[in-house]
Backbone as ProteinMPNN parsed JSONL, in Angstrom:
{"seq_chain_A": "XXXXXXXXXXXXXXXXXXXXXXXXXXXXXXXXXXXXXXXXXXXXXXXXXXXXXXXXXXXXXXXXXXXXXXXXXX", "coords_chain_A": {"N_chain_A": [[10.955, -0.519, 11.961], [13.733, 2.013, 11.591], [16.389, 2.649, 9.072], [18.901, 3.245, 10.579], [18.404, 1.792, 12.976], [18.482, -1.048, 12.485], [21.047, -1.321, 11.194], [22.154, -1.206, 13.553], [21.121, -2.988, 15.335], [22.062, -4.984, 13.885], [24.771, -4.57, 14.223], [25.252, -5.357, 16.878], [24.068, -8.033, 17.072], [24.4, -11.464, 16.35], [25.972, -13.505, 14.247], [24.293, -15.012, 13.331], [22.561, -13.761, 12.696], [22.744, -11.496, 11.865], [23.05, -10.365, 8.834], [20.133, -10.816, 7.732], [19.277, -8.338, 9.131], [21.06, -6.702, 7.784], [19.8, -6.795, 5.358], [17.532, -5.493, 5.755], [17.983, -3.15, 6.418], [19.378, -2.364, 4.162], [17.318, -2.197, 2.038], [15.484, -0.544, 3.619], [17.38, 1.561, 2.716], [16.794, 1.469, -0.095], [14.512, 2.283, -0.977], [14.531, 4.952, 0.499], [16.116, 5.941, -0.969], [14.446, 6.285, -3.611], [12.721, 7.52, -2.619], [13.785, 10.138, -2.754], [13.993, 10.623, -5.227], [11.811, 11.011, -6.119], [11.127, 13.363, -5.343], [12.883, 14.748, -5.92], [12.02, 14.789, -8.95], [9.378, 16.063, -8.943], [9.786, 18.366, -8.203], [10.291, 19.533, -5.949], [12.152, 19.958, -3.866], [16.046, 21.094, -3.6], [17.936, 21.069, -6.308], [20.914, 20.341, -5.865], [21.337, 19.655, -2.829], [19.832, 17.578, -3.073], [21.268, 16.006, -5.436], [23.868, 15.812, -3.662], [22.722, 14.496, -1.649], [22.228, 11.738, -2.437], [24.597, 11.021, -3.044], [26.388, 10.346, -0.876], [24.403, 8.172, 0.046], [24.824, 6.601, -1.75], [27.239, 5.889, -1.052], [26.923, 4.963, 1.405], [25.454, 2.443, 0.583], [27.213, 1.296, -0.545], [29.41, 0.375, 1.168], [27.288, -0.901, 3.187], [26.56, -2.894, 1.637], [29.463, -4.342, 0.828], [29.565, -5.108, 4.013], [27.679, -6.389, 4.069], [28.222, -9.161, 2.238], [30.278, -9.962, 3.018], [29.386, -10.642, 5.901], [28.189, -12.773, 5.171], [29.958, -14.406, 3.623], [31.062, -15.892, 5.596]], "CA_chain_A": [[12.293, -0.156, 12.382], [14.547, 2.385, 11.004], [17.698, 1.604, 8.821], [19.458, 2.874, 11.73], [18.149, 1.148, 13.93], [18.437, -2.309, 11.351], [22.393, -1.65, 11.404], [22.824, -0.53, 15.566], [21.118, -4.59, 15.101], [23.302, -5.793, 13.352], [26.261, -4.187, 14.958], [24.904, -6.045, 18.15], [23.374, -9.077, 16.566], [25.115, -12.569, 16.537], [26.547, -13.744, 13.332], [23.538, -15.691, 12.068], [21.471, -12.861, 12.698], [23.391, -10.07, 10.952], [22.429, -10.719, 7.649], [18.654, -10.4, 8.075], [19.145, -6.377, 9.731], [21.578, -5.583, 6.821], [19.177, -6.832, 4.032], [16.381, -4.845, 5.956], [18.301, -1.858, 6.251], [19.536, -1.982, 2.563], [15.491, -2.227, 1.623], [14.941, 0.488, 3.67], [18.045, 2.913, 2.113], [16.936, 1.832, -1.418], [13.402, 3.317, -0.835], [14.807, 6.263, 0.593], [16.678, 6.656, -2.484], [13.45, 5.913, -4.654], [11.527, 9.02, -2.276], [14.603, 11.222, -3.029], [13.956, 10.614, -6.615], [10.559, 11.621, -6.377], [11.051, 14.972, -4.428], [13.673, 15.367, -6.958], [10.92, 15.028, -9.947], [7.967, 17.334, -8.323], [10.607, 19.651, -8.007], [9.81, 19.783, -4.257], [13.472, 20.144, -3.265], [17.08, 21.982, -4.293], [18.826, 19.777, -6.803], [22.243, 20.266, -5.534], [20.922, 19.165, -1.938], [19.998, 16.16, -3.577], [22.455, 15.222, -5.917], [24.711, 15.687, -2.742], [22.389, 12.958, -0.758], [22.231, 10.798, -3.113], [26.264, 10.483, -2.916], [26.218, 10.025, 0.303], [23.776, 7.282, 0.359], [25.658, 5.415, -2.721], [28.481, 5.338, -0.624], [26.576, 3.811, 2.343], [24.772, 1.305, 0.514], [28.639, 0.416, -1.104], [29.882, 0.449, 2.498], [26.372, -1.759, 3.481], [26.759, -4.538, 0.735], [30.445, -4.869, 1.66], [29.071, -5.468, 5.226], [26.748, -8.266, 3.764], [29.071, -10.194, 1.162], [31.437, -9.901, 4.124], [28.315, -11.763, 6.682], [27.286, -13.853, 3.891], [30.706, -15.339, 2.906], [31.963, -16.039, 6.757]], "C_chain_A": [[12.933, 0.709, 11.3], [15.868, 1.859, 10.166], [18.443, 1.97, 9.867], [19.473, 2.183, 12.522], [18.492, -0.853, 13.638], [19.987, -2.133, 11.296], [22.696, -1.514, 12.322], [22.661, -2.284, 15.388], [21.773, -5.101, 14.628], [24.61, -5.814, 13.831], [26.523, -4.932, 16.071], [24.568, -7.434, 18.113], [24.5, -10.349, 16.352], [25.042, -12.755, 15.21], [25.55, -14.448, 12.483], [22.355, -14.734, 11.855], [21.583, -11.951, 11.651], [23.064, -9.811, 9.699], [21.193, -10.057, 7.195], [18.836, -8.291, 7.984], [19.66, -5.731, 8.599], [20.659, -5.143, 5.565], [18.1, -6.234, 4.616], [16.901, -3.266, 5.84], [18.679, -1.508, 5.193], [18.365, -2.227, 1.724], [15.222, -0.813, 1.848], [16.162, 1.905, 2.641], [17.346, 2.668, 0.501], [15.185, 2.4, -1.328], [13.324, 4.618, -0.104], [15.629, 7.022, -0.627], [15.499, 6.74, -3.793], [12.59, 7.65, -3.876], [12.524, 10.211, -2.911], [14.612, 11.243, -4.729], [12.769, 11.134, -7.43], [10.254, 13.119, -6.374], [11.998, 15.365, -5.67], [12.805, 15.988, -8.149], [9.798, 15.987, -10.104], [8.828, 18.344, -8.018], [10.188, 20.609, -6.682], [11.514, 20.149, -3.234], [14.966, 20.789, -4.27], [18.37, 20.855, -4.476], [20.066, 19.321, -6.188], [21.901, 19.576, -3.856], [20.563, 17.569, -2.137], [20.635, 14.907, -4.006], [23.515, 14.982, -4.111], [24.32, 14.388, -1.485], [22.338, 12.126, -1.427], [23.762, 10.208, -3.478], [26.745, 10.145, -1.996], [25.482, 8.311, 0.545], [23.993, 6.592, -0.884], [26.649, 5.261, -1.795], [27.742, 4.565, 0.447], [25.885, 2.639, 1.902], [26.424, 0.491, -0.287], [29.079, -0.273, 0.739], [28.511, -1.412, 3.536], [26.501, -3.071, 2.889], [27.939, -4.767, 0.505], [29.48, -5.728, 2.998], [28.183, -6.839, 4.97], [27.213, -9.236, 2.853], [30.116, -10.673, 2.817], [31.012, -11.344, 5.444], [28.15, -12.974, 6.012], [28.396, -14.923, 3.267], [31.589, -16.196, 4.408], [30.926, -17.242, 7.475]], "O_chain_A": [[12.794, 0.333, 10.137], [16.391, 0.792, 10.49], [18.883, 0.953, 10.404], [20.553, 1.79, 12.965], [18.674, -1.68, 14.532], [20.398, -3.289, 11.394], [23.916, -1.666, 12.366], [23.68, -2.969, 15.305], [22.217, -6.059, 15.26], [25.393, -6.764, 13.868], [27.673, -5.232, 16.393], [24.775, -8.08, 19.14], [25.64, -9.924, 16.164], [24.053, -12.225, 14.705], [25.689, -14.577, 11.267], [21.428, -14.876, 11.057], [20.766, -11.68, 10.771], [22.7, -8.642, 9.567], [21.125, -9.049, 6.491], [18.6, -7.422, 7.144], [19.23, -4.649, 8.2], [20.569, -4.073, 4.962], [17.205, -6.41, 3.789], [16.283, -2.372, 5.262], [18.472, -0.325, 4.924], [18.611, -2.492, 0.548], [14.887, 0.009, 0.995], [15.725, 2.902, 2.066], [17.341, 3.684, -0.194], [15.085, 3.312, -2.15], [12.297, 5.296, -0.056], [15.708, 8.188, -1.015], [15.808, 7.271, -4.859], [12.078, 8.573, -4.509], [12.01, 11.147, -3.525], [15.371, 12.011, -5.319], [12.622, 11.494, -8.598], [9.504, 13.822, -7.051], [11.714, 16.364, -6.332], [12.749, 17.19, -8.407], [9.407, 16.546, -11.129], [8.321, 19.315, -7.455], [9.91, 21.795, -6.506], [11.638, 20.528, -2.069], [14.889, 20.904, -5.493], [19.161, 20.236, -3.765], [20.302, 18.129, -5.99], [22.604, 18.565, -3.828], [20.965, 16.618, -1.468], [20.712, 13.741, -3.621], [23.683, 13.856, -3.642], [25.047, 13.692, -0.777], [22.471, 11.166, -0.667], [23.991, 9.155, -4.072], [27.769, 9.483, -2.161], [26.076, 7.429, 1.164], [23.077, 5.795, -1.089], [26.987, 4.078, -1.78], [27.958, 3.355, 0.393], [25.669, 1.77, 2.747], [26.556, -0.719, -0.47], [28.891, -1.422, 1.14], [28.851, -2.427, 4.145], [26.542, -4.137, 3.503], [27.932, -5.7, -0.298], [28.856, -6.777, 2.836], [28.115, -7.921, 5.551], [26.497, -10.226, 2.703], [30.387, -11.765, 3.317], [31.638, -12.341, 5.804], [27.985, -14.08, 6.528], [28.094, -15.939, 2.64], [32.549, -16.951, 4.252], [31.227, -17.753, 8.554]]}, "name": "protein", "num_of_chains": 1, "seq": "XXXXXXXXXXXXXXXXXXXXXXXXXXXXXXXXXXXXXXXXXXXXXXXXXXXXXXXXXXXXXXXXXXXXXXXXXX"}
């Protein structure tokens, strides 16, 4: 499953479920941040394109682990 697809679940998912999808989908963003670190290194991609996803996808994993302190304390 995608992380999209791991938060649409969750969005849909019953309260003891929710949990589970977020901590799969915040697995999968932090190994998309680990490939974007790679492509960064092999100098396979244009830094500024990078840096710019990689701010992006700090804010959704802030935005994500809200979402699971949030599950996790209710």
């Amino acid at each position: 499953m995608s992380c999209m697809e791991d938060l649409i679940m969750a969005k849909n998912a019953p309260k003891t479920l929710k949990a589970s999808y977020l901590i799969k989908a915040s697995s999968q963003l932090e190994i998309t941040t680990i490939k974007l670190r790679l492509f960064l290194e092999l100098r396979l991609v244009n830094e500024t394109k990078i840096f710019q996803t990689q701010t992006k996808l700090a804010e959704i994993g802030r935005m994500l682990g809200g979402w699971l302190r949030a599950t996790q304390s209710t």
